[in-house]
C-alpha positions in Angstrom: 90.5 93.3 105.6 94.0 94.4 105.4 94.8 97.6 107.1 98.4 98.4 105.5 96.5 97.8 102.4 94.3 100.3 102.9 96.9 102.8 104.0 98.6 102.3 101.3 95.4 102.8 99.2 94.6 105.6 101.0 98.4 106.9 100.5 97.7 106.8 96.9 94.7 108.6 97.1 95.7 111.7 98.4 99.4 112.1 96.9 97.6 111.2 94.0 94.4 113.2 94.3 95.1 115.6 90.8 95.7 112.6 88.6 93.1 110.6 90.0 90.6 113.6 89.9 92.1 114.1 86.0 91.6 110.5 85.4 88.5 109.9 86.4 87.1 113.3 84.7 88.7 111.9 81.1 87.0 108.5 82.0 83.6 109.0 82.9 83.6 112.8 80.6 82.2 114.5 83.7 83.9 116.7 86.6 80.9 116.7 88.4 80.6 112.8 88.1 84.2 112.5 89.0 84.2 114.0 92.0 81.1 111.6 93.2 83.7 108.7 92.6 86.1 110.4 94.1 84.0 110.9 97.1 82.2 107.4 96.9 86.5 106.5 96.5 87.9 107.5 99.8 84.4 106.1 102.0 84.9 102.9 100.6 88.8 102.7 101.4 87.1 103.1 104.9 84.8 100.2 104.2 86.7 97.5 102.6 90.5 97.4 101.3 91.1 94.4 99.0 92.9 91.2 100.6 95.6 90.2 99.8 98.6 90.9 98.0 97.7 94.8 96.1 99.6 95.1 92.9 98.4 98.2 91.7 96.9 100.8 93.9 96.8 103.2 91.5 95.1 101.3 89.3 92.3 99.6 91.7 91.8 103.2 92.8 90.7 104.0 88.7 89.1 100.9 88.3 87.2 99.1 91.1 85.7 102.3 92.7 84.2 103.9 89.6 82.3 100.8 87.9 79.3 101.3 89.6 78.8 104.6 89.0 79.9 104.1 85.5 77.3 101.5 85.0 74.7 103.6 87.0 75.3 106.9 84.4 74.9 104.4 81.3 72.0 103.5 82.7 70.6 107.1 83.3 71.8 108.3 79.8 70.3 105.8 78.0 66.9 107.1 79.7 
């Protein structure tokens, strides 16, 4: 695990918290359900930052995070 890329993950996160927050709410159609992401976000930055050379924070922050719960609310609303 790379520490400075976490920091700089986690940098992104918070001086990009309204736009990620806005993002995510256009992308998944649900406030609510954006701020679990959000939330679910920032512990895994605690967890696990991606090896390696980091390209695009802002867009790993939009993309990795919120596939699960994506996947997981497809799966409830087709219930």
């Amino acid at each position: 695990m790379s520490h400075s890329n976490r920091d700089l993950l986690r940098r992104f996160f918070v001086l990009g918290y309204d736009d990620l927050r806005a993002r995510l709410t256009r992308r998944l159609g649900s406030a609510e359900l954006a701020n679990d992401v959000r939330h679910d976000t920032w512990l895994r930055l605690d967890r696990a930052a991606p090896s390696g050379e980091l390209r695009s924070p802002k867009s790993y922050l939009i993309q990795r995070p919120s596939m699960p719960r994506c996947r997981a609310g497809e799966a409830r609303s087709a219930w």
